[in-house]
N, C-alpha and C positions, 0 to 999 in steps of 0.2 A: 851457745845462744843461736836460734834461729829466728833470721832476720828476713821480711820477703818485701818486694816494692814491687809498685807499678813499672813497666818495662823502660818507660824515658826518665825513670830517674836512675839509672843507669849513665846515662850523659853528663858528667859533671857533679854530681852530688850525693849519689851516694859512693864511690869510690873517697872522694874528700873527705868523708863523715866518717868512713871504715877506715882508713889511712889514720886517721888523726884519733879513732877507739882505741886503734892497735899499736898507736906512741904507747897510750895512756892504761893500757890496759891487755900489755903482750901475753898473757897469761890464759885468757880468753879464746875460747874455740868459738870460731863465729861462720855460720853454712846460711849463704845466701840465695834465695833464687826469686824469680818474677812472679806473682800472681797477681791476678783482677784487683780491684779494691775489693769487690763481694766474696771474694776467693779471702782474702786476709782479713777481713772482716769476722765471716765466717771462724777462719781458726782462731783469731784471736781472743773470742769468744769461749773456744773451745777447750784454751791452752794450748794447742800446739802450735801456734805462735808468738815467740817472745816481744818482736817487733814489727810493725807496720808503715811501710812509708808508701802512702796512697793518693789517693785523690780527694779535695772534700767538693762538697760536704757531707759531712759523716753523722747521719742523726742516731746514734746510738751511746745512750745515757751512761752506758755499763764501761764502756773505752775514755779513757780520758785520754783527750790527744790536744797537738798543740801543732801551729801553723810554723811551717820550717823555711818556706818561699813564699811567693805568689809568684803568676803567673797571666798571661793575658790571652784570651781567647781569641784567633784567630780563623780567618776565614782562607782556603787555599782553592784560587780558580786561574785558567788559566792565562799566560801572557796577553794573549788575543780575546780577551773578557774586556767586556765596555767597562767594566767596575776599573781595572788594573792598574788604571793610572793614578787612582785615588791615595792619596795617603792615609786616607780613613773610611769605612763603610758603614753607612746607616744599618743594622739589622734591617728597617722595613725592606732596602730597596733588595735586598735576597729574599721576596715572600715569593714571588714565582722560580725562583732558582729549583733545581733540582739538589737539593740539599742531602747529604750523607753522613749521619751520626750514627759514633759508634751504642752496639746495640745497651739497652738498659740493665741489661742480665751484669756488663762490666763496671757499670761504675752508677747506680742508680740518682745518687746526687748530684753529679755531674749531669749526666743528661736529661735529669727532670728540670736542673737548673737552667738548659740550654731550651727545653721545651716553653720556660717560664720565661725565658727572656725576649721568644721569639710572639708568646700570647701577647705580651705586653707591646712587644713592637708593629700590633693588630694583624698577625696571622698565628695560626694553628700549624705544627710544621704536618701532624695527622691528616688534615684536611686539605694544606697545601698541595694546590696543582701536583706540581711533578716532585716531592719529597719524598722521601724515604728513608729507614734507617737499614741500617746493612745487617745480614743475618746474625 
């Protein structure tokens, strides 16, 4: 069975997930490695993925998938950030930030998600002063 995730489910979850296939199911040859969500998408489409543990949201009618965590968006700036001491952050008051998302090509739900989160909190992060997404 080949099985591929996004690289930080690596941290605690899918080791627990494969640990506890292979009580249940020693018989099983199972080859793991990292790809994009667009990367496992892709194959999984293709067949030569049996399993995908991704990022959503996943608009693709043909995958039937099902939510295994959630997780919470966060924002990382530095100690000496006038934000720092907040225990919580408006999205607005990061519209002049110099913002850094990973590029669309990896995970395109995820970052349209985060482009939609940011219109709605009345900026464009495209248009935003000093924004940017990394190559």
């Amino acid at each position: 069975m080949m099985i591929s995730t996004v690289s930080s489910a690596w941290h605690g979850l899918l080791p627990r997930i494969l640990r506890e296939y292979r009580e249940h199911y020693p018989e099983v040859e199972i080859s793991a490695t990292s790809m994009s969500t667009t990367e496992q998408i892709e194959r999984l489409l293709t067949g030569s993925l049996d399993v995908g543990v991704l990022r959503s949201p996943i608009d693709q009618p043909a995958l039937e998938t099902e939510v295994m965590i959630s997780d919470s968006l966060m924002v990382a700036i530095p100690a000496r950030h006038p934000l720092a001491d907040r225990d919580q952050i408006e999205l607005r008051w990061l519209e002049d930030e110099h913002l850094v998302i990973f590029p669309r090509r990896y995970g395109p739900g995820g970052y349209d998600l985060i482009v939609e989160m940011c219109i709605e909190a009345g900026f464009n992060t495209g248009r935003s002063r000093r924004s940017r997404s990394t190559p």
